[in-house]
C-alpha positions as CSV (number, residue, x, y, z in Angstrom):
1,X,94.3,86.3,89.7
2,X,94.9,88.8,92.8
3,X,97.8,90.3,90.7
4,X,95.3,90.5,87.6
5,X,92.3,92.3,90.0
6,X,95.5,94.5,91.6
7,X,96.8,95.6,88.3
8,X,93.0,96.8,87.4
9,X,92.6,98.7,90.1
10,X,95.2,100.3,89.7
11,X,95.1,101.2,86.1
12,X,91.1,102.1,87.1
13,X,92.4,105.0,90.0
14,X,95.1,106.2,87.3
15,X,93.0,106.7,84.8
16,X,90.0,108.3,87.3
17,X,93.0,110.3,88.6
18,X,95.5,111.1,85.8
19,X,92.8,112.6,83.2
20,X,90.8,115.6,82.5
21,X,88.1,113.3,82.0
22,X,88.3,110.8,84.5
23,X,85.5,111.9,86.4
24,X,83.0,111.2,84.0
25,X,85.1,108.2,82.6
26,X,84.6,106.4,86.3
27,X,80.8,107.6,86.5
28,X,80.1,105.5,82.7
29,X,81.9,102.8,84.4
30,X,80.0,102.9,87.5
31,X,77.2,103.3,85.9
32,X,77.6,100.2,83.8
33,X,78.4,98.2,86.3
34,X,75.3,99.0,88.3
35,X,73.3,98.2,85.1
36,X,74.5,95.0,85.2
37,X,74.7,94.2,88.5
38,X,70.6,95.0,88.7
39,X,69.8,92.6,85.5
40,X,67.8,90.4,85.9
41,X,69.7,87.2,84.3
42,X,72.7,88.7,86.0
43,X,70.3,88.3,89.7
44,X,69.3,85.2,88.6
45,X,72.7,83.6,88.5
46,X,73.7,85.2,91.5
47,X,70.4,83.6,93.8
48,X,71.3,80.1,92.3
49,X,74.7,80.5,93.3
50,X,73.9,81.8,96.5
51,X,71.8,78.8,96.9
52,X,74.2,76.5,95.7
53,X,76.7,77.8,98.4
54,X,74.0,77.8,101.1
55,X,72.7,74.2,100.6
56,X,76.8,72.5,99.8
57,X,77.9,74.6,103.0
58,X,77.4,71.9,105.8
59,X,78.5,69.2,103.2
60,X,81.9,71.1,102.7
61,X,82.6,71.9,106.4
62,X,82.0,68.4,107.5
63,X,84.8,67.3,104.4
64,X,87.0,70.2,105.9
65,X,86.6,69.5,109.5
66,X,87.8,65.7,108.4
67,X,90.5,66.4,106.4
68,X,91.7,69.0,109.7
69,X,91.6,65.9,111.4
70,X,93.5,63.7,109.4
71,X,96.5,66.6,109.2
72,X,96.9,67.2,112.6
73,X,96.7,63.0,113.4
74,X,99.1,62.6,110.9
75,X,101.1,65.8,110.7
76,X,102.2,65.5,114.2
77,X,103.9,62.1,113.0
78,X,105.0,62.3,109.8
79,X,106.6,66.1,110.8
80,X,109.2,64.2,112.9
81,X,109.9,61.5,110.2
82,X,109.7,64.3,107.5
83,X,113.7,63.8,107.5
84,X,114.5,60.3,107.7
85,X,110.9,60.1,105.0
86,X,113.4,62.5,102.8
87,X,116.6,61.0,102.3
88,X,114.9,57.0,101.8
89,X,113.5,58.9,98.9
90,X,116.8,60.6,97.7
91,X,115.3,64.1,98.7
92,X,117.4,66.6,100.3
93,X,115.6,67.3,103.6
94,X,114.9,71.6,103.6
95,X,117.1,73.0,106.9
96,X,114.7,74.3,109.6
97,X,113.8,78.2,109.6
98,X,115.7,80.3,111.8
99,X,113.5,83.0,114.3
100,X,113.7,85.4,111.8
101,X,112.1,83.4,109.5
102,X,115.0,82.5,106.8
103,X,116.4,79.1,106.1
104,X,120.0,78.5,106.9
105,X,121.0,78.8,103.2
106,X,119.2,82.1,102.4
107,X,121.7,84.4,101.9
108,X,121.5,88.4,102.0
């Protein structure tokens, strides 16, 4: 999605740059957008969203804060059994990183 909203942007500046009529092609564009940001179905959706988001908020934090919880109680012991967890299953345990961030069999 990022790549999607990236590639837009860009191919939005190279067209408000690369043509004669850019400028005008980027005010029609602005200008629709504006028109639609200020209608009125398009204001409705966005209150009941906002309100949506404002009443869920306290519900989603408390879920969060839990699960934090939870990962750092049980991260901190399955972390040092994450190798001996691996090769009871068959895995192949991943080497640890070196400083400079790459794992022992990156190469280059």
């Amino acid at each position: 999605m990022m790549r999607a909203l990236t590639f837009a942007a860009g191919v939005a500046v190279g067209f408000v740059v690369g043509t004669r009529t850019g400028r005008q092609g980027y005010e029609k564009m602005r200008d629709q957008s504006l028109e639609l940001w200020h209608n009125p179905a398009v204001q409705e959706k966005v209150s009941s969203a906002t309100h949506v988001v404002k009443e869920k908020a306290p519900e989603v934090q408390h879920k969060v804060e839990e699960l934090a919880k939870k990962a750092t109680h049980h991260g901190s012991a399955a972390h040092s059994d994450a190798g001996t967890a691996a090769a009871q299953n068959g895995a192949v345990p991943v080497p640890p990183a070196s400083p400079d961030g790459r794992h022992t069999l990156d190469q280059g």
